[in-house]
C-alpha positions as CSV (number, residue, x, y, z in Angstrom):
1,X,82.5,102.4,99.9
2,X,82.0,105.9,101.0
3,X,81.9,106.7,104.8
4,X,83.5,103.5,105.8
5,X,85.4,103.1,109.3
6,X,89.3,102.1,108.3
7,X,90.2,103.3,112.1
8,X,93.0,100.8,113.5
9,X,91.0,98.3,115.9
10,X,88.5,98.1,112.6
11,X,91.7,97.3,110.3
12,X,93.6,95.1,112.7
13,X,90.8,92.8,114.5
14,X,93.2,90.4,115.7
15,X,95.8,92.8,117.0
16,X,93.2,94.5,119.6
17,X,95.5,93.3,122.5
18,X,98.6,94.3,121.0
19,X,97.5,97.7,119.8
20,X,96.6,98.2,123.6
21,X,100.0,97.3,125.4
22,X,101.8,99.4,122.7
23,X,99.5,102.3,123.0
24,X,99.9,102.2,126.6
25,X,103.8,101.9,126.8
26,X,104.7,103.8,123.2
27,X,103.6,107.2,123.3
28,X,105.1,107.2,119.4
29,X,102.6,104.0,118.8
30,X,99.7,105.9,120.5
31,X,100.3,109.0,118.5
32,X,100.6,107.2,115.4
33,X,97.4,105.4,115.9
34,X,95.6,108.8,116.9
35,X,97.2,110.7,114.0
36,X,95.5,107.7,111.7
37,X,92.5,107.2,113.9
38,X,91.8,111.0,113.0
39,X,93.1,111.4,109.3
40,X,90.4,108.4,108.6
41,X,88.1,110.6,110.5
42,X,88.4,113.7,108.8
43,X,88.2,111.3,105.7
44,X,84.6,110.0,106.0
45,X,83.3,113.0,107.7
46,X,84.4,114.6,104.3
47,X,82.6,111.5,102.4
48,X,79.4,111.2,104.2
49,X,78.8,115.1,104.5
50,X,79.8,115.3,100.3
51,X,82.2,118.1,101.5
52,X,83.1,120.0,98.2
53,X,86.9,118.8,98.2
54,X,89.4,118.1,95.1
55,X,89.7,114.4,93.9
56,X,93.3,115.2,94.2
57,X,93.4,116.2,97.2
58,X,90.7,113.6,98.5
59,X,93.5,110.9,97.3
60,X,96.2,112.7,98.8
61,X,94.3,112.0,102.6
62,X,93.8,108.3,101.7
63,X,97.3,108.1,100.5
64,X,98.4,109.6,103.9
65,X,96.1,107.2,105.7
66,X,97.5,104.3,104.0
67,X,101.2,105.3,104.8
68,X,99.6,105.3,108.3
69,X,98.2,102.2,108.9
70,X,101.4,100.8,107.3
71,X,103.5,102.3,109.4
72,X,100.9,101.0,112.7
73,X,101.2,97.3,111.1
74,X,105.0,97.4,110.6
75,X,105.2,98.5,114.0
76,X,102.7,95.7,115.3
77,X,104.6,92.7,113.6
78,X,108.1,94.0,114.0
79,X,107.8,96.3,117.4
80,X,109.9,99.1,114.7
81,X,109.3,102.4,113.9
């Protein structure tokens, strides 16, 4: 669906807590969540405005958000990088 919210806290309900304490003691955790947080931003600001942008390119951002939120989930079950 265009122009919906994937930020982190939307993604990862249950982890609310956990995405605080990290955020607040990892400034690697906090900066990956940000980068995401603004990649998926950029994303459906792009989508809801019909920005003239590639498909290619389009996937290439969601593709990058995905590696993203991966990374923010590996490191909330496994406290890794």
């Amino acid at each position: 669906m265009l122009g919906e919210n994937h930020s982190i806290y939307h993604e990862f309900p249950d982890f609310h807590q956990k995405i605080n304490e990290l955020a607040s003691s990892d400034p690697d955790f906090r900066a990956l969540v940000d980068e995401h947080d603004k990649l998926d931003k950029q994303i459906r600001g792009l989508e809801m405005r019909e920005s003239p942008i590639a498909d290619l390119d389009m996937e290439r951002l969601k593709k990058e958000r995905i590696r993203l939120k991966d990374r923010v989930y590996h490191r909330l079950n496994n406290g890794l990088g």
